[in-house]
C-alpha positions as CSV (number, residue, x, y, z in Angstrom):
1,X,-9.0,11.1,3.1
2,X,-11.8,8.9,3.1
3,X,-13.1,8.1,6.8
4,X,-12.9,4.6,7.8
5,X,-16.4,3.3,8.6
6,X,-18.1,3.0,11.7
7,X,-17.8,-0.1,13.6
8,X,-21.3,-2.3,13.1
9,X,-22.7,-3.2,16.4
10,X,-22.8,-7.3,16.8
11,X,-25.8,-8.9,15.3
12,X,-25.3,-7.6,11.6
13,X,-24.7,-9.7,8.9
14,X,-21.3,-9.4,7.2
15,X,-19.9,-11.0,3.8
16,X,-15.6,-11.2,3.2
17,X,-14.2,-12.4,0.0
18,X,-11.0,-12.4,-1.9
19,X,-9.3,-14.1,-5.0
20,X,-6.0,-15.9,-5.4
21,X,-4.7,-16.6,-9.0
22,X,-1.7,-18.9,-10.5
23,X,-1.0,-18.0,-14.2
24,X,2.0,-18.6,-16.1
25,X,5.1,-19.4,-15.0
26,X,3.3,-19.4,-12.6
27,X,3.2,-16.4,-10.9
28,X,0.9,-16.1,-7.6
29,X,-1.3,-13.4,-6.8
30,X,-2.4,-14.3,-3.2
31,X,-5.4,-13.2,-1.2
32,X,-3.0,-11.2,1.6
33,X,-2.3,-9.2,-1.9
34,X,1.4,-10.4,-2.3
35,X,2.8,-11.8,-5.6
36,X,5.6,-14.2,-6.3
37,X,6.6,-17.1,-8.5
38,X,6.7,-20.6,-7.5
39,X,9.9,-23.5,-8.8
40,X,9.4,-26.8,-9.7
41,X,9.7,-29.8,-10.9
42,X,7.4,-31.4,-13.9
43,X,5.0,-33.6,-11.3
44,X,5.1,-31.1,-8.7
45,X,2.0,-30.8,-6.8
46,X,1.7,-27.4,-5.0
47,X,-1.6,-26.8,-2.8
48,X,-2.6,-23.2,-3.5
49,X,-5.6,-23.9,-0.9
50,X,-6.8,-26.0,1.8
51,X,-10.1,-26.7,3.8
52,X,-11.4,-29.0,5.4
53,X,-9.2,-31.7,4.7
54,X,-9.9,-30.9,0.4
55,X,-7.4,-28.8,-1.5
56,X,-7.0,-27.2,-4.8
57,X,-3.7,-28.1,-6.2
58,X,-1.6,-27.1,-9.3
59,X,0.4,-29.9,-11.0
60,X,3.5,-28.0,-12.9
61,X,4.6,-29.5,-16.2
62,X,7.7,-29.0,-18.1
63,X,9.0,-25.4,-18.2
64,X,7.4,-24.5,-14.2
65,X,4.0,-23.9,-16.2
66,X,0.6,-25.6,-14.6
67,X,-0.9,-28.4,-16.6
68,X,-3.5,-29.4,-14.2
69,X,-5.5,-28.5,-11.4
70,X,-7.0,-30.9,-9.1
71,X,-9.7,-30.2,-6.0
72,X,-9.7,-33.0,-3.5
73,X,-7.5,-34.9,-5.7
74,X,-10.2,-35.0,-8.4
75,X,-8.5,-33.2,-11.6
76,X,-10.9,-30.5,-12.3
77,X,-8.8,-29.2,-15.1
78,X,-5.9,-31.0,-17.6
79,X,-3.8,-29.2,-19.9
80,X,-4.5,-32.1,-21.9
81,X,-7.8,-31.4,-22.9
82,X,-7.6,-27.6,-23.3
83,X,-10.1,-25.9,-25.8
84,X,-9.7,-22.5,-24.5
85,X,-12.1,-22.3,-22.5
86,X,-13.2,-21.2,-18.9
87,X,-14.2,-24.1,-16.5
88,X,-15.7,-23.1,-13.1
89,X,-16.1,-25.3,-10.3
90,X,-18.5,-24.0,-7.5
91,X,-17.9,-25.5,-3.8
92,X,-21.0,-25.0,-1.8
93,X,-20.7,-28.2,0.4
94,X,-18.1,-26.8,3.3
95,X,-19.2,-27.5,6.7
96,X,-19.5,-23.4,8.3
97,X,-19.1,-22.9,12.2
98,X,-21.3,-20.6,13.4
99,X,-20.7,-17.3,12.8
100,X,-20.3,-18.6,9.4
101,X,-23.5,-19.0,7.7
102,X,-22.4,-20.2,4.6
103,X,-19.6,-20.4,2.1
104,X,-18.6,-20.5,-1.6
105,X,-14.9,-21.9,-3.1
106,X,-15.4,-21.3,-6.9
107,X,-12.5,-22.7,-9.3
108,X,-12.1,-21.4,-12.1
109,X,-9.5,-23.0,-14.7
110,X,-8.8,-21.3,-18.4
111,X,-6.6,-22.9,-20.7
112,X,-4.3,-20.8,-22.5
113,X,-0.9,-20.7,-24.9
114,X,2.3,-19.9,-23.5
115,X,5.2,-18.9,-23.6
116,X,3.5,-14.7,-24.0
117,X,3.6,-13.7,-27.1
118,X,4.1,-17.4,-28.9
119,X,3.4,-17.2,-32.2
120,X,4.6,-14.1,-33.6
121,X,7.5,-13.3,-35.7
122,X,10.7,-14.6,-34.3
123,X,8.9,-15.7,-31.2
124,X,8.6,-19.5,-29.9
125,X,6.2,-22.0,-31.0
126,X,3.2,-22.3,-28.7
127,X,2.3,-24.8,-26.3
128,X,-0.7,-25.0,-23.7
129,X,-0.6,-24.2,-20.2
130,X,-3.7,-23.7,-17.5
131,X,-4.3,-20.4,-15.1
132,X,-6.1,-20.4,-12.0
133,X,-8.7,-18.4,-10.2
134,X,-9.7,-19.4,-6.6
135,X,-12.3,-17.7,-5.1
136,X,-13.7,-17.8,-1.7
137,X,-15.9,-15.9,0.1
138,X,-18.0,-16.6,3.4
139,X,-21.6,-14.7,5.4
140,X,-21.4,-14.7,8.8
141,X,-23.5,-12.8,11.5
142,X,-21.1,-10.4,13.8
143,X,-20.7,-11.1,17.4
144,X,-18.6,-9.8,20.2
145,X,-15.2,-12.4,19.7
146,X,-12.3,-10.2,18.4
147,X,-11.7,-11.8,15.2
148,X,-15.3,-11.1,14.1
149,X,-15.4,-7.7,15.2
150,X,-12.5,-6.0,12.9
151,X,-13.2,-8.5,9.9
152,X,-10.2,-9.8,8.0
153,X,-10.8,-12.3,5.4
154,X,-7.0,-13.8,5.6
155,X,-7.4,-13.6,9.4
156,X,-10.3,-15.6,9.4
157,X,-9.8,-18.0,7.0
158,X,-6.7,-19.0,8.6
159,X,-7.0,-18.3,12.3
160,X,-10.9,-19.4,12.5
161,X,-11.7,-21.8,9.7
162,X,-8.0,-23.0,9.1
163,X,-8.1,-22.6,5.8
164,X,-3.9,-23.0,4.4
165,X,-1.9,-22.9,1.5
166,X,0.2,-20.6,-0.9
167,X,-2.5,-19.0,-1.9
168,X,-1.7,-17.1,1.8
169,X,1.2,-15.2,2.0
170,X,4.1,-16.5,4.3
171,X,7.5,-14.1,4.2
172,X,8.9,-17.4,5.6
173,X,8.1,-19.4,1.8
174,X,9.5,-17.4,-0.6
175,X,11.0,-13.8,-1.3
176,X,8.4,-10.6,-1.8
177,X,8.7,-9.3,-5.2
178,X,6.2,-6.3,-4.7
179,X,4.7,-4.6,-1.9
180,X,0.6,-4.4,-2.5
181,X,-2.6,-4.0,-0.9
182,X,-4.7,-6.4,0.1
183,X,-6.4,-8.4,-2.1
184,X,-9.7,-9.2,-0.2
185,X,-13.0,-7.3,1.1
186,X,-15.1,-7.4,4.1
187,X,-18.4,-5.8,4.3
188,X,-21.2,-5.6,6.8
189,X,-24.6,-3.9,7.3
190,X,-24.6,-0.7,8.8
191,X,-27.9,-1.4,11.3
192,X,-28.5,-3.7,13.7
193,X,-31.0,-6.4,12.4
194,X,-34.2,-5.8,14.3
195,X,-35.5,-9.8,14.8
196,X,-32.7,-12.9,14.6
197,X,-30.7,-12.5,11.9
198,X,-31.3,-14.8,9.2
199,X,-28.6,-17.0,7.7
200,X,-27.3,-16.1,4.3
201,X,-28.1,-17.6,1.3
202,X,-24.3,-19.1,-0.7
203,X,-22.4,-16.4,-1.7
204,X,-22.2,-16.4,-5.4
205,X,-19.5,-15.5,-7.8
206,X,-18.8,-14.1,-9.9
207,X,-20.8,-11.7,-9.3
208,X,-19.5,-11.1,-5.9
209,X,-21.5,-12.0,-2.9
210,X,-24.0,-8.8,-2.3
211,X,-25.3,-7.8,1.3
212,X,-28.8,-7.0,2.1
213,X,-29.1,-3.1,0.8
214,X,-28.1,-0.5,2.9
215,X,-30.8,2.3,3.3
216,X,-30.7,5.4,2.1
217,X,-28.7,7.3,4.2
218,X,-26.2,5.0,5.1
219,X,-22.5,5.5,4.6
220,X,-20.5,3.1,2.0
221,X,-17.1,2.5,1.2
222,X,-15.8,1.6,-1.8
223,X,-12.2,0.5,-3.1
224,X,-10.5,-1.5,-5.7
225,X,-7.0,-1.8,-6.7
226,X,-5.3,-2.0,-10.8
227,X,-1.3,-3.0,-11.1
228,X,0.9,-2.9,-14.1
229,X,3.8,-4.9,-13.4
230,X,6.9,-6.3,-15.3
231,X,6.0,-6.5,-19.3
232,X,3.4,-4.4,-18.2
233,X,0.8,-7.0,-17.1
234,X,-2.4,-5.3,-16.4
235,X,-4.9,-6.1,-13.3
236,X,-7.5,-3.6,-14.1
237,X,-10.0,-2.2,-11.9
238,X,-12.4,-4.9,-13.2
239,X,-10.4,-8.0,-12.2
240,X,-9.6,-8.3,-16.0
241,X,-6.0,-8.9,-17.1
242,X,-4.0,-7.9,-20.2
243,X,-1.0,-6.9,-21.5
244,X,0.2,-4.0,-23.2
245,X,2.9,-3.0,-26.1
246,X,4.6,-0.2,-26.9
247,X,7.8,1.7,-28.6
248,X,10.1,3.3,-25.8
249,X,9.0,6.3,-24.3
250,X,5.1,5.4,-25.1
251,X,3.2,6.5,-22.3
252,X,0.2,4.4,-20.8
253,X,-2.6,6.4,-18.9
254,X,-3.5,4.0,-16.2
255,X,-6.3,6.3,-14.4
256,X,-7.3,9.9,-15.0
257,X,-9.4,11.5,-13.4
258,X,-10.5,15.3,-12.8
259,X,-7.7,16.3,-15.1
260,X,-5.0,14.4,-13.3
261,X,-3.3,11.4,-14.9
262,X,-1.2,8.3,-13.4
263,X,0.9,7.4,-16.3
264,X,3.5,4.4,-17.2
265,X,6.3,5.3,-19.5
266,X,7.8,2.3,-21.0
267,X,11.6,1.6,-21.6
268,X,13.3,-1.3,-23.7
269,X,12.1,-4.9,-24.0
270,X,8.4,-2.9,-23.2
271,X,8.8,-2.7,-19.0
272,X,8.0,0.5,-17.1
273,X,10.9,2.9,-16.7
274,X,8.9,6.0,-15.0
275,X,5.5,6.4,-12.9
276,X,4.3,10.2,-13.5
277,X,1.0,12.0,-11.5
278,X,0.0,15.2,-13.6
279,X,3.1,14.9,-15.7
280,X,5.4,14.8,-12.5
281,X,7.3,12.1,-12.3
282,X,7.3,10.0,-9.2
283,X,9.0,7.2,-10.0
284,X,12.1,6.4,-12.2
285,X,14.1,2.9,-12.7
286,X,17.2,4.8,-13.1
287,X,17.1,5.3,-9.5
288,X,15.9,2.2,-8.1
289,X,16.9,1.4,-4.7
290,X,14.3,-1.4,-4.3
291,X,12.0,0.1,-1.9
292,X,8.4,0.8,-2.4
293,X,7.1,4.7,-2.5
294,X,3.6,5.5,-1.8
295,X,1.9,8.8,-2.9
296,X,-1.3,9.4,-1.7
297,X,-3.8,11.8,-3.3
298,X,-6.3,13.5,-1.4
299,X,-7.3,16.4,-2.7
300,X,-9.8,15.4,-5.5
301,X,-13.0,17.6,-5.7
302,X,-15.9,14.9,-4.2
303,X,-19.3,15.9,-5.9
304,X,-22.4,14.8,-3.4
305,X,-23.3,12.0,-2.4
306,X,-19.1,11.0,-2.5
307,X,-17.8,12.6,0.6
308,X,-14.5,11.8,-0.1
309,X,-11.4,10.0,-2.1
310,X,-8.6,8.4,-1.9
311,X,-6.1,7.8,-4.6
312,X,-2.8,6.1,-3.6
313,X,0.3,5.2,-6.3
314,X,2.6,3.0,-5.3
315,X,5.5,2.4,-7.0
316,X,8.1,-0.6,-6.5
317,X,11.5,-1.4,-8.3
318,X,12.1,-4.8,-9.2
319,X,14.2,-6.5,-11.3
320,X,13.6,-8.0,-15.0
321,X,13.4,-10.5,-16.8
322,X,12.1,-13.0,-14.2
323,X,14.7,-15.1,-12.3
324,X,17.3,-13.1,-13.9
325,X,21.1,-13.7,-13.0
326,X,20.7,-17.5,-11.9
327,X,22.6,-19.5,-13.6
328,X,22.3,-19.5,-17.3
329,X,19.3,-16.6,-17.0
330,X,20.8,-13.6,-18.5
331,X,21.7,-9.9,-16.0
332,X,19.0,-8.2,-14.2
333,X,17.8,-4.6,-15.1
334,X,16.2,-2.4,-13.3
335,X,12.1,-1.8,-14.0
336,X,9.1,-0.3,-12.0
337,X,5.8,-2.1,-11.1
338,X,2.8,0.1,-9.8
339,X,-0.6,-0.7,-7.7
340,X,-3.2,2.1,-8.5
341,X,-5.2,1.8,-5.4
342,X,-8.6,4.3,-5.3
343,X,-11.4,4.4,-2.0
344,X,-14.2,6.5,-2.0
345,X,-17.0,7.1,0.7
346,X,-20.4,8.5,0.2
347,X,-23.8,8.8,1.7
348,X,-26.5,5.9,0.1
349,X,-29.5,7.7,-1.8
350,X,-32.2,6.6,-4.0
351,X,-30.9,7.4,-7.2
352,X,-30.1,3.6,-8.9
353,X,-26.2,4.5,-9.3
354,X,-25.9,4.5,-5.6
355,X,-28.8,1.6,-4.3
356,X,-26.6,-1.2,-5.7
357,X,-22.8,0.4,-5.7
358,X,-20.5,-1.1,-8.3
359,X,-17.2,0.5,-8.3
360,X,-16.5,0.8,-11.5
361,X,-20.0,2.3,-13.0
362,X,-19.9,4.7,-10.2
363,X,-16.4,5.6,-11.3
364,X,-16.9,6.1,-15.0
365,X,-20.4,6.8,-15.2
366,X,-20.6,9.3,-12.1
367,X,-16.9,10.6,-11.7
368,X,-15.9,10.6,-15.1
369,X,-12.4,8.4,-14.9
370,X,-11.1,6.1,-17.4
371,X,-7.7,5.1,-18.6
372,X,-6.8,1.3,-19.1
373,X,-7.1,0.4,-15.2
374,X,-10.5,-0.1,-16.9
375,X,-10.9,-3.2,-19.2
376,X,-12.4,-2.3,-22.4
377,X,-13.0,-5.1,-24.6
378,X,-12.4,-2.6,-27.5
379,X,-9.1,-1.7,-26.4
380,X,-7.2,-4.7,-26.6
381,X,-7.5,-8.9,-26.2
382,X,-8.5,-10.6,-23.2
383,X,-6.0,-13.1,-21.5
């Protein structure tokens, strides 16, 4: 399995990010990696992050759906206006303690129509509703205090910069619908500067912030996760979401690679009813005994410079619809949700591929996978 790096003696520079969005109904995907759903009523005002005494809030219309988002009680996005369009709101202006050298919130609000699938043939009328994207990410230069030496972006947003909020996972708020990986990244060079480390420039994304190359030689790390949960609701590899539809029994290749597929077979009203791996199945709704089951993959051939994988499927039951047998919502069935989670390692050269790792192009264009854990533009409408 792929070897976890080297710690990186104190003085290099570092970069952590992660993402938290709010979309629908709306439905959290939080930077810990967690998802759940939020209640309220029209006027609610729920702060999905907090710094410095300035939040980013989501202001819940009629039917639990966000109609505006506000940033230090400025609205920043009204359902009002919506022209379906992407509005972004970089924050470059927060005060960073050292070891922080610098930081970047970026807000990004898209209008969109709800309920899914509005519109169609025997469907509901449509109305407009906003999503959310809030990014953050933070440079800082390594030293010998504990927090900094085994970075963890939720660790040290909330521990060291006291960052709050639901976009942070607390058991204690509300109830876990899926087990997942982390959502965030943390990164640092792999030498030890050889002068004073020089502050970083503001982070910028998208695209994410990039540290100063590594040189050839050096060992890297990269990972990513894709889910397909509920009606299946794609997060591809990409950060890219969609959805897709399908007769029973159609099955969806999420991620193939060397010959080897993880597939989603769909059941009635279009949820996931089994997970396979190379036509196995490893995962079946008609046995759900809502628990989470992890299969990790290591034995994929790794062609120089990778020096190893790691592919891990893990697959959840839940039930379906949403908020399903409260009152007046109809009975719960049973469905699967599964996180597609790859890492691979490999030794820096000077071929371009691997001066500036991405890990998608060196998945696709180097180790041949595909399957709709990666958007393709062609395949099907962005959300």
């Amino acid at each position: 399995s792929p070897t976890t790096p080297p710690t990186t003696p104190s003085g290099a520079n570092c970069t952590c990010q992660a993402e938290c969005t709010a979309d629908y109904d709306p439905h959290v995907f939080t930077f810990d990696g967690e998802e759940y759903t939020i209640d309220g009523d029209a006027g609610s005002e729920i702060t999905l992050y907090e710094i410095q005494g300035k939040n980013v809030t989501a202001v819940l219309q009629e039917n639990n759906y966000i109609g505006m988002i506000k940033y230090g009680g400025d609205v920043v996005g009204d359902v009002a206006f919506c022209e379906y369009n992407s509005t972004s709101l970089p924050i470059t202006d927060l005060s960073s303690p050292s070891p922080i050298t610098s930081q970047l919130l970026d807000i990004s609000v898209q209008c969109a129509d709800a309920p899914r699938n509005c519109g169609q043939d025997g469907q509901p009328e449509c109305f407009k509703i906003l999503n959310v994207d809030v990014a953050k990410a933070f440079d800082y230069v390594r030293n010998d205090e504990v927090v900094f030496q085994h970075p963890n972006f939720v660790r040290i947003e909330e521990d060291f910069l006291g960052a709050t909020g639901k976009c942070f996972y607390n058991m204690r708020d509300h109830m876990l619908e899926g087990i997942h990986q982390q959502n965030w990244t943390c990164t640092c060079d792999s030498v030890v500067p050889t002068s004073a480390p020089t502050p970083a420039g503001s982070p910028t994304i998208p695209p994410a912030p990039t540290p100063a190359p590594t040189p050839s030689g050096g060992d890297c790390t990269c990972q990513a996760e894709c889910t397909a949960d509920y009606d299946p609701h794609i997060f591809t590899f990409d950060g890219e979401e969609y959805t897709i539809d399908g007769e029973v029994d159609t099955e969806i290749k999420l991620y193939e690679i060397q010959g080897k597929n993880v597939t989603a077979v769909l059941q009635e009203n279009n949820y996931i009813g089994k997970i396979k791996y190379d036509s196995v199945v490893i995962g079946d709704a008609a046995f759900c005994q809502y628990n989470s089951t992890s299969l990790p993959i290591t034995d994929l051939n790794s062609p120089s410079p990778i020096t190893s994988q790691l592919l891990d499927i893990s697959v959840q039951c839940a039930d379906a619809p949403r908020n399903c047998g409260q009152d007046g919502q109809p009975e719960c069935f049973k469905i699967l949700n599964v996180d597609v989670a790859k890492t691979f390692d490999f030794v820096q050269n000077d071929e371009p591929l691997f001066q500036h790792p991405n890990f998608v192009t060196i998945e696709e264009g180097f180790l041949g996978a595909s399957g709709k854990c990666f958007y393709n533009m062609r395949d099907h409408m962005l959300e």
